[in-house]
C-alpha positions, -999 to 999 in steps of 0.1 A, spaced: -357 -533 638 -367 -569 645 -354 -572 678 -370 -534 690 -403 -546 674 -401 -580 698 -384 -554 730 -411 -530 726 -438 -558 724 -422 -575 757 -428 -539 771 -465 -534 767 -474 -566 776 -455 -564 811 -466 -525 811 -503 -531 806 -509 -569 812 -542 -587 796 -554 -625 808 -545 -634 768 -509 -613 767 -500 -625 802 -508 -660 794 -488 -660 764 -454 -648 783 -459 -673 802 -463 -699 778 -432 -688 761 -413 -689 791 -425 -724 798 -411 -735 767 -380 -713 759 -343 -712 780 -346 -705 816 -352 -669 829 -318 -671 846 -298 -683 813 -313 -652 796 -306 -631 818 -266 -643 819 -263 -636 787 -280 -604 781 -255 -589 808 -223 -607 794 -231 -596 759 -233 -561 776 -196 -563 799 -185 -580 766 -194 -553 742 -190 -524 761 -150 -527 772 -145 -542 740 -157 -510 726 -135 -489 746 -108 -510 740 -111 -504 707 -114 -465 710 -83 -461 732 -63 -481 710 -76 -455 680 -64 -428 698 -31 -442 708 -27 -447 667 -36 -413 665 -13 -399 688 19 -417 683 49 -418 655 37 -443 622 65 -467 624 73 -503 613 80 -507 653 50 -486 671 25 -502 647 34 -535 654 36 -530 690 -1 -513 686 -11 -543 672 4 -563 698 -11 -543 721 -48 -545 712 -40 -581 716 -31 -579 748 -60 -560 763 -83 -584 743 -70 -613 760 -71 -589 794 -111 -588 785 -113 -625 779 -96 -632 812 -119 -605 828 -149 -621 816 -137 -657 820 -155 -665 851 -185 -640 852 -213 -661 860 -251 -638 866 -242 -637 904 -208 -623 898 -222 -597 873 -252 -587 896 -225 -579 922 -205 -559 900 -237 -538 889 -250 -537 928 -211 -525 939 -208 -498 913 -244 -488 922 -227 -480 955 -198 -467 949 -195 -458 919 -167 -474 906 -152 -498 880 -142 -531 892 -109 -526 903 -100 -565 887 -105 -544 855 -74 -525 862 -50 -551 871 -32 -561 839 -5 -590 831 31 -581 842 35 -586 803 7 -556 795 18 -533 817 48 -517 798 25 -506 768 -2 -497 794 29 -472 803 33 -461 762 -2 -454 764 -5 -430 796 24 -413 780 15 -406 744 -21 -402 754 -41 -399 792 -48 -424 818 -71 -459 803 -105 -444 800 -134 -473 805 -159 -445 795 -182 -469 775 -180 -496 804 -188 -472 826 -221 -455 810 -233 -493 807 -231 -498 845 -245 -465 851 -276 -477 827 -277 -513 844 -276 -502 875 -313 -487 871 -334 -517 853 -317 -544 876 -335 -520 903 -368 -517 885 -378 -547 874 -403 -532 848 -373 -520 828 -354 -551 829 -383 -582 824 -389 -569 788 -349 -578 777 -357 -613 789 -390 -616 777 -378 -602 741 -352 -629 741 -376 -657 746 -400 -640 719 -371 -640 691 -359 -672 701 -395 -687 697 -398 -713 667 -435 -721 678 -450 -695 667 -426 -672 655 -415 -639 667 -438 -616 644 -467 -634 655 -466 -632 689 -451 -597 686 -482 -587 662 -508 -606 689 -492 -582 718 -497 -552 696 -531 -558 687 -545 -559 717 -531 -531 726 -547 -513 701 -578 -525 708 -575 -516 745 -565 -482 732 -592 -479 708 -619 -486 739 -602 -463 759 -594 -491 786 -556 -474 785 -556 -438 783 -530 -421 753 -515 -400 780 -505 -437 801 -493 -451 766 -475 -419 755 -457 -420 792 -444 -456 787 -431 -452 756 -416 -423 769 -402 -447 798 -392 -469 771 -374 -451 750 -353 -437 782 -347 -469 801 -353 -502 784 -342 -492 747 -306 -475 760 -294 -510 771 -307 -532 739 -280 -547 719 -286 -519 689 -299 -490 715 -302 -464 683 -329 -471 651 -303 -487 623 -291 -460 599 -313 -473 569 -346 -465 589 -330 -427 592 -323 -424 557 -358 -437 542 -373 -413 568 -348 -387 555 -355 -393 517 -388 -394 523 -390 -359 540 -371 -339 516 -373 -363 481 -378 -335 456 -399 -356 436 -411 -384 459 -414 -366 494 -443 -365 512 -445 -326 505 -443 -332 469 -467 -362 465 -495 -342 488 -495 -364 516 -484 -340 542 -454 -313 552 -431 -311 581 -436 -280 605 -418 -267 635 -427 -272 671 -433 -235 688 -437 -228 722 -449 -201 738 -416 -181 740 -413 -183 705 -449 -170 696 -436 -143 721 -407 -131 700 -418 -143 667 -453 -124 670 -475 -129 639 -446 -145 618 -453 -174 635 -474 -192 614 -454 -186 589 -424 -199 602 -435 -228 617 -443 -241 581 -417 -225 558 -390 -230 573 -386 -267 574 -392 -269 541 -360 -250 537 -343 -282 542 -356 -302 518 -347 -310 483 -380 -287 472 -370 -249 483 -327 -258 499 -313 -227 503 -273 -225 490 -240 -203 489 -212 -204 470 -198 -229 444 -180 -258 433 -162 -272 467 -170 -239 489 -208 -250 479 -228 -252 512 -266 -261 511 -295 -269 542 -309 -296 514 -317 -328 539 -290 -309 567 -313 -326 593 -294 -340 622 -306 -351 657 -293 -335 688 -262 -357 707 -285 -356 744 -294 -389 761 -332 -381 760 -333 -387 725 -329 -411 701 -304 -406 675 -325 -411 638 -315 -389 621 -271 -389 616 -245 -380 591 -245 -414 576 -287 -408 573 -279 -375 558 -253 -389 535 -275 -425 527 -306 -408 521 -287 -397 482 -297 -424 456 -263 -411 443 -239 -423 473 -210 -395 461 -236 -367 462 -239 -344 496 -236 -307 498 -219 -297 530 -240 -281 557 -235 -245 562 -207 -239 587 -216 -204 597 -245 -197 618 -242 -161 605 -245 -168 568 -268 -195 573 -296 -171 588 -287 -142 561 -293 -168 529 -326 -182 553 -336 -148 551 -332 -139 520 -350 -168 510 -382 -157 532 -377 -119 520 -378 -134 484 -415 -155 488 -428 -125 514 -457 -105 493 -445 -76 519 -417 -65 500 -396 -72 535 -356 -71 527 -333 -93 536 -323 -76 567 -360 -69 577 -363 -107 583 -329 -112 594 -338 -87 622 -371 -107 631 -357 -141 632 -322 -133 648 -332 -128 684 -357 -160 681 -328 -181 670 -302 -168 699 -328 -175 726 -335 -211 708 -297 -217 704 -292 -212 747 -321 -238 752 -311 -275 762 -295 -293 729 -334 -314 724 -348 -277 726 -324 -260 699 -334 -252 667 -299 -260 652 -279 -291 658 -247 -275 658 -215 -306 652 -180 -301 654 -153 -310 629 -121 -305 617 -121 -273 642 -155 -260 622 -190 -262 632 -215 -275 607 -251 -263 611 -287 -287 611 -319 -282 614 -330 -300 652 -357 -333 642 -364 -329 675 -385 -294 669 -399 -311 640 -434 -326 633 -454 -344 603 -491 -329 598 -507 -352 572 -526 -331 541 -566 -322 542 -590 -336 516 -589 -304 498 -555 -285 499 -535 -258 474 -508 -258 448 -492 -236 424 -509 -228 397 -476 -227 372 -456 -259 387 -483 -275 408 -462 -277 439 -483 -284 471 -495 -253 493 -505 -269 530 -513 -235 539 -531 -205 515 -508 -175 525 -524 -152 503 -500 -130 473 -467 -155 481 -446 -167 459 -441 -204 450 -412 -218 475 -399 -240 451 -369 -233 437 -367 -214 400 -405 -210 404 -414 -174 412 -455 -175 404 -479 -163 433 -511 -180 413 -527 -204 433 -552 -232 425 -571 -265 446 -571 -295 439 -607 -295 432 -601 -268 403 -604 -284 367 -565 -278 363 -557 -289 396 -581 -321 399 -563 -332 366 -533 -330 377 -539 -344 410 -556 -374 393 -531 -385 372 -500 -379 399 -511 -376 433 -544 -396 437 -525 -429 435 -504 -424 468 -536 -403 484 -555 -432 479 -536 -459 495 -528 -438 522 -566 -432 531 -571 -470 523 -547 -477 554 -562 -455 578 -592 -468 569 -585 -501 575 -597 -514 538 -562 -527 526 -535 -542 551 -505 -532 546 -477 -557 522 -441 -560 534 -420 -570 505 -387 -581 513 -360 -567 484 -324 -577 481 -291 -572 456 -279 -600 436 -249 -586 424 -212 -599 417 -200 -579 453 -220 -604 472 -211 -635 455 -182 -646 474 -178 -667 506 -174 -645 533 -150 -674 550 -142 -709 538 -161 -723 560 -191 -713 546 -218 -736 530 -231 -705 506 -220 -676 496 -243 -645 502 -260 -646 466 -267 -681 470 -284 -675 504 -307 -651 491 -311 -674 459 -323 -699 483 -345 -674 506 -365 -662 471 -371 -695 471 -390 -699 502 -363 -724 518 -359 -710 555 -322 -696 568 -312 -684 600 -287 -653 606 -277 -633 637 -290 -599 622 -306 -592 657 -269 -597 680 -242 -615 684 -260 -639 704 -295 -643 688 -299 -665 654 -334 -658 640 -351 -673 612 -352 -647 581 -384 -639 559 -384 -650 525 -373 -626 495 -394 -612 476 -376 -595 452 -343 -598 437 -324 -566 422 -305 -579 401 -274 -571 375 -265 -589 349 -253 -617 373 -289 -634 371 -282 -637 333 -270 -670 326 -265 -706 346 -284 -693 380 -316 -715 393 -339 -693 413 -371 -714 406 -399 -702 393 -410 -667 384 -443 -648 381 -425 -614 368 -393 -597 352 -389 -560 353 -359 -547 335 -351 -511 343 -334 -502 311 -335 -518 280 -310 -544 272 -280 -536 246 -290 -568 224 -319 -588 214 -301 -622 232 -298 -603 263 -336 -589 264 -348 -628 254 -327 -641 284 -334 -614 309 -372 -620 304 -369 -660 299 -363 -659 332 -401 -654 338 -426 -679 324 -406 -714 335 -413 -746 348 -450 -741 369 -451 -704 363 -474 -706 336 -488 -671 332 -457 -647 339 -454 -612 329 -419 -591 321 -420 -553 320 -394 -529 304 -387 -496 315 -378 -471 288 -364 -437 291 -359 -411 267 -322 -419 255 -323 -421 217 -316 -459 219 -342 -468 244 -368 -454 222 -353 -471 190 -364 -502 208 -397 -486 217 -406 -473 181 -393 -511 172 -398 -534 197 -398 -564 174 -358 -558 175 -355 -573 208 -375 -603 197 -357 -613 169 -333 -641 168 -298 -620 169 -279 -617 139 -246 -618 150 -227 -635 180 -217 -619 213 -185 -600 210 -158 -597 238 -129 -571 236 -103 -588 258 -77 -563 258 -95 -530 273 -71 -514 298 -99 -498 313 -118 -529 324 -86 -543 335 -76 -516 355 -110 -517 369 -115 -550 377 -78 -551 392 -87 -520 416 -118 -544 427 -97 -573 435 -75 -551 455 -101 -532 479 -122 -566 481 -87 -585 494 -80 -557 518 -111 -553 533 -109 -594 534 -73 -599 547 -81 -608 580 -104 -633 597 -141 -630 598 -159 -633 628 -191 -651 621 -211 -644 657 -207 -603 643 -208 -613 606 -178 -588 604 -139 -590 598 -116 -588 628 -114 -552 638 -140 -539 620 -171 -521 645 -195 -545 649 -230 -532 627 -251 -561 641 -270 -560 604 -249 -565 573 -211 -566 562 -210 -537 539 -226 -514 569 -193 -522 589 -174 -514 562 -182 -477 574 -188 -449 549 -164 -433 523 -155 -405 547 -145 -430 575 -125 -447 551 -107 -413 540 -103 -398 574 -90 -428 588 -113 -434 617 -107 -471 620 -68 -474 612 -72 -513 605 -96 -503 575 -85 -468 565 -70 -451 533 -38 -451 548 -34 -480 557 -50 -496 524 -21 -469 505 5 -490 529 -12 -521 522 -7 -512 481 34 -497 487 42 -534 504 22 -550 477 44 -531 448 76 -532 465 72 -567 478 89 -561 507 81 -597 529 75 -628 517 37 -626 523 36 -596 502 51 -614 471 22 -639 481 0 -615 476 10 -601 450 12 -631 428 -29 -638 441 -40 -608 425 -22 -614 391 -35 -650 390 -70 -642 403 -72 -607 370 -53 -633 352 -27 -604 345 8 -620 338 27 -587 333 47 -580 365 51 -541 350 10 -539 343 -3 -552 377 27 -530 393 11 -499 371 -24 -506 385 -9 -508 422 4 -475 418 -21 -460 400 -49 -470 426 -27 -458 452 -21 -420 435 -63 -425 428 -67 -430 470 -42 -404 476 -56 -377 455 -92 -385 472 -80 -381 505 -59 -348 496 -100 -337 484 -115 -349 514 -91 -325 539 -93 -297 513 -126 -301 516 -133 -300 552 -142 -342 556 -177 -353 555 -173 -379 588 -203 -399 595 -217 -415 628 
């Protein structure tokens, strides 16, 4: 988000130029790399990471498509080797003239270099394997990226901004959020005066979002921003819907006030919320259990930008194992919408009364462009699953004075009069304000707080606080490659402490300096011989099991020049949290008896021998510090564990160097020790859960694998739950 905050900046100040923006671009580019250098780079990351991605997509399908054995898999292997030292060949003497001509000559013919296509006597037998177990080499990817280079090299307005942003990140002057807040600002301001128009501003950010974003490094918004947008949407509890700030609505034109007459109104705001956590409609049970609760998925078109995926959908679960599976039949999807709306109508309307209103609209939506439809419709596993279109979606913020229910108190954004309550299990038609006695009390005590700073934004009173927040926790506390100075733990240990780090979370090719931590989630790693300076506060979310481990939890606050500190304890309604509560003066007390360790639980060491085994896998082969990944894996451009891919990648084997079958290979070689190198490896793992049993750690291997294997038999009964 860094590096589109810095590209859209670089765009407005080109777009709209001002005597103080234009004379800060050029005082960065009087002090930063030369126009020319930037621009080399920005296309060779693009050749580079373009066929590399399509050389890694033909090579998954050629996995896909042949017989696993011993002898294709190693000539796969060999293979992808091959073509990536055909790409570093390619690439080997591209200077930025050489690159503009290949971008000019495709602009006019239309073509991929034909250099791409000659291969190495050597490659050219499994260039053969390929054409025969799948289709001709497809340089798809490659080819979309000259299609969308060929347009900003010829419009200069779309291309400046890429080198401009690269001269704004790389600034260590003045840094690259203050110039990127200095370029903003005054665009504001002009807007504010009117000196730019909303429609011109609205246009080139439309222009913006079409040209100049699609060729970024990271063209699409990373899937954290999705999910938080997501979760906040449809959070049962902390939603914007719930907390009265405001309710998602849907876009109608004038077709569909044509053929939705006067249920318009009442469409455009109740349905929507029929995909959120407060009124999800649901069928069936158990596995067959299909649900539209935060099934919100954007539309696969190039005029949009993808927010909004499966991972989002998937992410947006503080529980990362809980997702109900989309409805996977148009048909049923609209009867159990409609019974939902018959059920809420004062009207006594049935079921197929609605069904018979809303039907025609939806066909007519469904034939529109995919941006236009009111369902996302995505194929898998031969099945469609069903989403509700973001793109038809907006956000209209709450009144002063709105209504709730009078029994449950959810919000009402609009007062249709004699329905019922749309959340779910509530079925009371009693509607209060929140200026009523009832409803001012409750609003005061759990809605006024987030009103408040909202209106204290807008307003301008209170600017708003970016707290940085990261994980401490065991998973991270490991050098990612031997090399390495510090492990990730220690980086952030270091960053709470104000010392400045660099990373390449914006590319491959740009190092920026990282803002300081704020706060540090922490597990019991932070416990005992860890420096992290001083603290002001400690907030434990649950209360500690013993008095020794509340005292040195909260020790940690108070220390060295932190004089005044303050430690906070969350406690919930478990029996033994309130024990504490009732008796606080129990976790204060010098402990009565020492710490206790049962050393022989076959549970933990099972546990802590599966760990071992996925973290060596996922570690086996070498890490690629420009990408901050392992070889093979897809480059996320943010963190390690996002390129680790999700749970259903893993089980549906969509990268086969990372997948469940190959990890249940990995664990067979492992147990059989069939090479030298898997006796190696085997002997690592007992020495590293300091297991000595041959017969136990050969028990673990093969339970973990039976574990992995009865996952993935779920996942296909299932249907699969793949993410983008």
């Amino acid at each position: 988000m860094l590096g589109h905050t810095a590209l859209i900046a670089a765009y407005l100040a080109t777009k709209f130029p001002e005597t103080s923006t234009s004379a800060l671009l050029q005082q960065l580019l009087a002090r930063s790399k030369g126009e020319a250098e930037i621009k080399e780079k920005f296309l060779f990351s693009a050749f580079k990471n373009s066929i590399g991605r399509d050389i890694w997509v033909n090579i998954k399908n050629l996995r896909e498509a042949m017989t696993i054995t011993p002898e294709n898999t190693k000539r796969c292997q060999k293979f992808e080797e091959q073509m990536e030292g055909h790409l570093s060949n390619y690439l080997g003497d591209k200077s930025l003239d050489k690159m503009l001509e290949t971008i000019v000559k495709y602009d006019d013919e239309r073509e991929i270099p034909a250099e791409l296509n000659k291969f190495a006597a050597a490659v050219k037998p499994n260039i053969e394997w390929f054409e025969n177990k799948v289709a001709g080499w497809e340089w798809s990817e490659f080819n979309n990226r000259l299609d969308k280079l060929t347009e900003i090299i010829r419009e200069k307005e779309f291309f400046t901004p890429h080198v401009y942003k690269r001269q704004i990140i790389d600034d260590n002057l003045d840094g690259h959020l203050e110039i990127s807040e200095q370029i903003c600002k005054s665009i504001l301001r002009r807007l504010e005066s009117r000196e730019i128009s909303s429609t011109d501003f609205q246009n080139a950010m439309n222009l913006w979002k079409s040209k100049v974003l699609p060729n970024d490094a990271f063209s699409s918004p990373p899937r954290q921003f999705g999910s938080l947008v997501l979760r906040w949407m449809a959070h049962g509890l902390f939603g914007t819907f719930t907390l009265g700030l405001g309710n998602i609505r849907l876009i109608l034109n004038e077709e569909d006030h044509k053929l939705l007459g006067k249920y318009s109104p009442l469409v455009s705001y109740y349905l929507p919320q029929l995909f959120t956590d407060v009124a999800a409609v649901t069928h069936g049970t158990g596995k067959t259990k299909m649900s539209t609760e935060r099934a919100i998925l954007s539309p696969n078109s190039k005029t949009t930008t993808k927010l909004f995926t499966t991972s989002t959908h998937y992410d947006s679960y503080d529980d990362l194992l809980h997702r109900d599976r989309p409805f996977n039949d148009r048909s049923l999807l609209l009867t159990e919408i409609s019974r939902k709306v018959a059920l809420i109508h004062p009207d006594a309307l049935s079921t197929g009364d609605v069904r018979r209103i809303l039907e025609p609209w939806i066909d007519y939506s469904q034939q529109q462009r995919p941006e236009k439809r009111l369902f996302t419709e995505r194929e898998i596993a031969g099945e469609s699953e069903f989403y509700l279109n973001p793109e038809r979606l907006y956000f209209e913020p709450s009144t002063t004075e709105f209504h709730m229910c009078g029994i449950c108190f959810t919000p009402r954004y609009e007062k249709f009069e004699a329905f019922m309550c749309i959340n779910e299990g509530c079925d009371s038609t009693h509607v209060i304000t929140n200026t009523d006695e009832l409803g001012k009390r409750y609003f005061d005590e759990r809605l006024s707080a987030w009103r408040v700073r909202v209106e204290e934004l807008l307003a301008g009173e209170t600017p708003p606080r970016i707290y940085r927040a990261e994980e401490h926790t065991a998973q991270i506390s490991e050098k990612l490659d031997r090399d390495d100075l510090f492990s990730t733990t220690e980086l952030y240990e270091l960053m709470f402490q104000d010392v400045p780090m660099q990373s390449l979370d914006i590319g491959e090719d740009t190092a920026i300096e990282q803002p300081p931590i704020d706060i540090l989630s922490c597990t019991t790693t932070m416990e005992v011989g860890i420096d992290i300076g001083d603290l002001t506060a400690v907030a434990l979310r649950t209360v500690p099991p013993h008095a020794a481990n509340y005292q040195q939890r909260v020790g940690r606050a108070g220390r060295g020049a932190a004089e005044v500190s303050m430690a906070l304890t969350w406690v919930d309604n478990s029996a033994y949290a309130q024990t504490f509560f009732s008796q606080p003066e129990r976790l204060l007390m010098h402990p009565n008896e020492p710490p206790r360790i049962y050393l022989n639980n076959q549970k933990i060491k099972q546990r802590h021998y599966n760990a071992l085994c996925i973290q060596r896998f996922f570690k086996r082969l070498d890490f690629i510090k420009e990408s901050l990944t392992f070889q093979h894996m897809e480059s996320s451009g943010r963190n390690l564990l996002e390129s680790l891919g999700s749970l259903d990648e893993f089980l549906q084997n969509d990268n086969p160097h990372y997948s469940a079958e190959r990890f249940i290979k990995w664990l067979t070689d492992i147990h059989d020790q069939t090479l030298p190198e898997d006796k190696t490896e085997f002997e690592v793992l007992q020495n590293a859960s300091t297991i000595s049993d041959d017969d136990v750690a050969k028990l673990y291997l093969k339970s973990l694998r039976n574990s992995i294997e009865q996952w993935m038999n779920l996942s296909a009964k299932a249907g699969g739950v793949e993410s983008d």
